[in-house]
N, C-alpha and C positions, 0 to 999 in steps of 0.2 A: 504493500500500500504506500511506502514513501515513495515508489516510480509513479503513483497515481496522481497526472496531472489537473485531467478534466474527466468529471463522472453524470454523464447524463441518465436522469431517469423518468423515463412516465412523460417526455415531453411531448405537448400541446398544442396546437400553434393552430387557430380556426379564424378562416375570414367573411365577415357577414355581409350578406349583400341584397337585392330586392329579389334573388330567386334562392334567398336561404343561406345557412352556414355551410361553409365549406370546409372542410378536416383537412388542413393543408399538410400538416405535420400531427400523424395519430399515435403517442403512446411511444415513442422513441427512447432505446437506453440503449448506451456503449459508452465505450471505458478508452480514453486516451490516457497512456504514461509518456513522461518525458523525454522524447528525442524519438518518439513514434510517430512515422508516417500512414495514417489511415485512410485508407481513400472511400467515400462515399460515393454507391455508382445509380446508374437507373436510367431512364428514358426522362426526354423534356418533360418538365410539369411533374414530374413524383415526389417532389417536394425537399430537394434537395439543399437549396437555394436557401429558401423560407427556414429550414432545418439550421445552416449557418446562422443566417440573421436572428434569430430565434435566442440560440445561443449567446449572443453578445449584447443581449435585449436591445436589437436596432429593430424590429415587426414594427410597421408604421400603423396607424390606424386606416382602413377598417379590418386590420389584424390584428390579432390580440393570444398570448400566451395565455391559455384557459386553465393550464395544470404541467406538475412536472416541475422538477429541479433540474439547472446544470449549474453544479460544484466543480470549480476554478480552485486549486489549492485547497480545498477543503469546505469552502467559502459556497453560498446560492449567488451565482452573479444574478440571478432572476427577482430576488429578494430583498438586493439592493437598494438606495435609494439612489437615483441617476448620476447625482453626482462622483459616489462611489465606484461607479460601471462607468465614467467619463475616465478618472484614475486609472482603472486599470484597461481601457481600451488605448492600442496607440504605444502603450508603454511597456505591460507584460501579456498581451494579448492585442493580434493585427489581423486586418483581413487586406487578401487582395482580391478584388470588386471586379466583377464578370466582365465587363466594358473599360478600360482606363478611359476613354473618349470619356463616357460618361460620368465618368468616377472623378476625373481629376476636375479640376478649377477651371473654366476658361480665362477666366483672366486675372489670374493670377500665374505670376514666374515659377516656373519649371525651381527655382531654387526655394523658392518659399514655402513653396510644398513640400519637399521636401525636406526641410529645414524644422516646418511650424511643428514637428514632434517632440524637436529637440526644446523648442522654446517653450511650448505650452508642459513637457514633463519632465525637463531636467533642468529648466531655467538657463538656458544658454542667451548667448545677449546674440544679435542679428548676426554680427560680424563672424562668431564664433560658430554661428547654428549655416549661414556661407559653409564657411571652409569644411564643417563635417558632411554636408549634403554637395559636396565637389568629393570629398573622398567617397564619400557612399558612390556615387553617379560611376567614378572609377572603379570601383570595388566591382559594380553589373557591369560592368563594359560597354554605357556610352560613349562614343564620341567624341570628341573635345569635351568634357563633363565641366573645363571653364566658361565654354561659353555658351553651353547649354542652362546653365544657372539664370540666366535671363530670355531664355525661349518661351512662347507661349506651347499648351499641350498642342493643336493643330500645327503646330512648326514642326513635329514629329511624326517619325511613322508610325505604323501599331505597337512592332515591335521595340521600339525607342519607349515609348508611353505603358507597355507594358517593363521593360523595366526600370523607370524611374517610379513605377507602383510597388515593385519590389524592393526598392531601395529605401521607398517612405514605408514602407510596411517591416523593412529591419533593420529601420534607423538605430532603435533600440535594444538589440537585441531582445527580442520577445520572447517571453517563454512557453507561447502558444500563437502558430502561425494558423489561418483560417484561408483559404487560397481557394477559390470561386471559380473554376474555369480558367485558369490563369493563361491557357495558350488558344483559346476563343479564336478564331478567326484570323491566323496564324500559320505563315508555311510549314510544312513537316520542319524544314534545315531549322526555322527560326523557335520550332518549338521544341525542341530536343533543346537548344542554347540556352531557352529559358527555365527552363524543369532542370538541366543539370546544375545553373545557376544558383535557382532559388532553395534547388537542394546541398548543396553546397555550404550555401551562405548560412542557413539554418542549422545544418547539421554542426557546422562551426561554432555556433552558440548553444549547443544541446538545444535547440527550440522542437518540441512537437509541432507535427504538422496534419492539420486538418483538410486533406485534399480531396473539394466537389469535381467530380468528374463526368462525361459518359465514356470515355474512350479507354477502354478496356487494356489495350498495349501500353498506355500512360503508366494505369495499374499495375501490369506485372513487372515494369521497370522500375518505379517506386518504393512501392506501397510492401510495408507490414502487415496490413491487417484490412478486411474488406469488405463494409456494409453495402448491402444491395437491398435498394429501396423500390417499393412498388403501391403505388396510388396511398404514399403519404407514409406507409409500412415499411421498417426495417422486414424483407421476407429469410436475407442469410447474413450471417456475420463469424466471421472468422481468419484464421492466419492465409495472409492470398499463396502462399505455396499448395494449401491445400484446395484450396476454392479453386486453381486452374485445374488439379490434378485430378478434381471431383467435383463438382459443383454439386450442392446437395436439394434445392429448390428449383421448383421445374423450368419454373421463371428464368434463376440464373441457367440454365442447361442449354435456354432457348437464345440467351445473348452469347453465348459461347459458339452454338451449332449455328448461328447465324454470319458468324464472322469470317471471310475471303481468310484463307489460309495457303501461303506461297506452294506449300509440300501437297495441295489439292489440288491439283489444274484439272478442271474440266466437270471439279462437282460442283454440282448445284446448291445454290443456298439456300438455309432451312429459315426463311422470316418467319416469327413468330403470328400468327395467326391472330385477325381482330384488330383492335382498336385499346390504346387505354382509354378506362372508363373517364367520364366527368367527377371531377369533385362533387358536384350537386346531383350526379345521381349511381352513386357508388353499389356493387351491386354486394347482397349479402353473404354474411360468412366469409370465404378468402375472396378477396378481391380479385384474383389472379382467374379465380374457376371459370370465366366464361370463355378464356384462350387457352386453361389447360391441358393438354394431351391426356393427362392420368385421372382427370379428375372422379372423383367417385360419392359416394350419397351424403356426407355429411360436409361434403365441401360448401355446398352452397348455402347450409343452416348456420355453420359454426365457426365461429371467428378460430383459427389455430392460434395455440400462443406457441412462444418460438420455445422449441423443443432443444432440450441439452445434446450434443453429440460428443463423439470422439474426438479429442485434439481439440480442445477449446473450441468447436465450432458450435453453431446456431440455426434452427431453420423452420421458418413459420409454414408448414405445411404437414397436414393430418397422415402424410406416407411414413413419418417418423413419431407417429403416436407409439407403436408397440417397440 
């Protein structure tokens, strides 16, 4: 338990609107220790996204954390009063934000941003919070990182504003990094640069890392350890050595049997079958049952809860009831 960084349980996260609550984030718990890289996977919309923000209590209205803890050093960052969760966001806990376009300032200098961590949490004075967000900027491998200190974000490519996100995100070294998509829209050469970067740089500080994902090959380069979420639902979670060598949820088997494989030439791909369901009309018992292959009589009554297995692993599906 002293490896125990961040311990989420039971969390909650529903957004209300004129055709009803929506279960954005239903009943979520996993365990990050210190200098672990976890990757959280799924299809657009499973709530993967909402699941980070959730945790750092950034949910804007009309979302709202209905229940559930996430324990930051021992601590409910959820149970905080704002100011508290201001403290430790930014300082021992960062995210980096699925868009830098959107994420960053437009008009404000490429160094002020990167600078304003140092100033608002370690009390650096302008001159001083300059020169550490010129070493950071060299640290990720921009550019002239001198004269980048006065660029606007649109004077950059994606991948320049993706890493000057990485640079304000471990200004501090943080002792929880929360990393959103971090290579979005990104060539293969420039996303490999950035993942080895940011893992790198982190692993450098013992920072845990929380990596939202879809990209499967991301994960098995990565990642320790690996929640796969389905309509809001943690359905597997465990060590990704074993999750590629077995996938124990039909779900996960289907994003696995789905994916172009160099050693395949000329088989066919297996897409998972359907549609994910809507939030507003989820269907009952496992979510998953209406594009199931396996599915069988109780699937559709009964919510599975996630079943214990071999080798620390996890799997919300009634095939591992007995």
């Amino acid at each position: 338990m002293e490896q125990r960084l961040l311990q989420v349980e039971n969390l909650t996260t529903v957004f209300s609107g004129p055709a009803g609550a929506a279960v954005a984030v239903d009943s979520v718990d996993f365990a990050l220790d210190r200098g672990e890289v976890l990757a959280v996977v799924g299809e657009s919309g499973c709530g993967k996204t909402v699941l980070s923000l959730s945790i750092l209590g950034l949910v804007s209205p009309p979302g709202r954390v209905t229940a559930g803890r996430a324990l930051f050093d021992g601590r409910d960052i959820l149970a905080m009063a704002e100011r508290e969760r201001r403290a430790i966001r930014g300082r021992r806990a960062s995210m980096i934000f699925q868009e830098p376009m959107t994420a960053l300032n437009p008009v404000l200098t490429i160094g002020d941003q990167v600078g304003e961590p140092l100033r608002v949490h370690a009390g650096a004075s302008q001159r001083e919070a300059l020169a550490a967000a010129e070493s950071m900027l060299t640290r990720v491998g921009l550019p002239e990182p001198g004269r980048r200190l006065s660029s606007y974000p649109h004077e950059l490519s994606g991948g320049q504003r993706q890493r000057v996100m990485i640079a304000m995100a471990l200004a501090l070294s943080p002792e929880l990094l929360i990393a959103d998509e971090p290579t979005t829209a990104l060539d293969v050469t420039v996303q490999g640069q950035i993942l080895e970067l940011m893992l790198n740089l982190a692993r450098d500080a013992g920072t845990a890392i929380l990596l939202v994902t879809h990209n499967l090959g991301v994960v098995a380069q990565t990642a320790d350890a690996v929640a796969v979420m389905y309509s809001g639902r943690v359905v597997e979670y465990g060590p990704v050595a074993a999750f590629f060598a077995g996938p124990a949820h039909p779900y996960s088997q289907g994003l696995l049997a789905s994916l172009p494989r160099l050693e395949d030439r000329g088989r066919r791909l297996s897409p998972i079958p359907g549609t994910v369901p809507s939030l507003h009309d989820l269907p009952a018992g496992c979510h998953f049952h209406p594009r199931c292959p396996r599915v069988f009589e109780p699937c559709s009554r009964q919510t599975p809860p996630l079943f214990d297995l071999p080798g620390g692993r996890q799997a919300r599906c009634w095939l591992h009831a007995s």
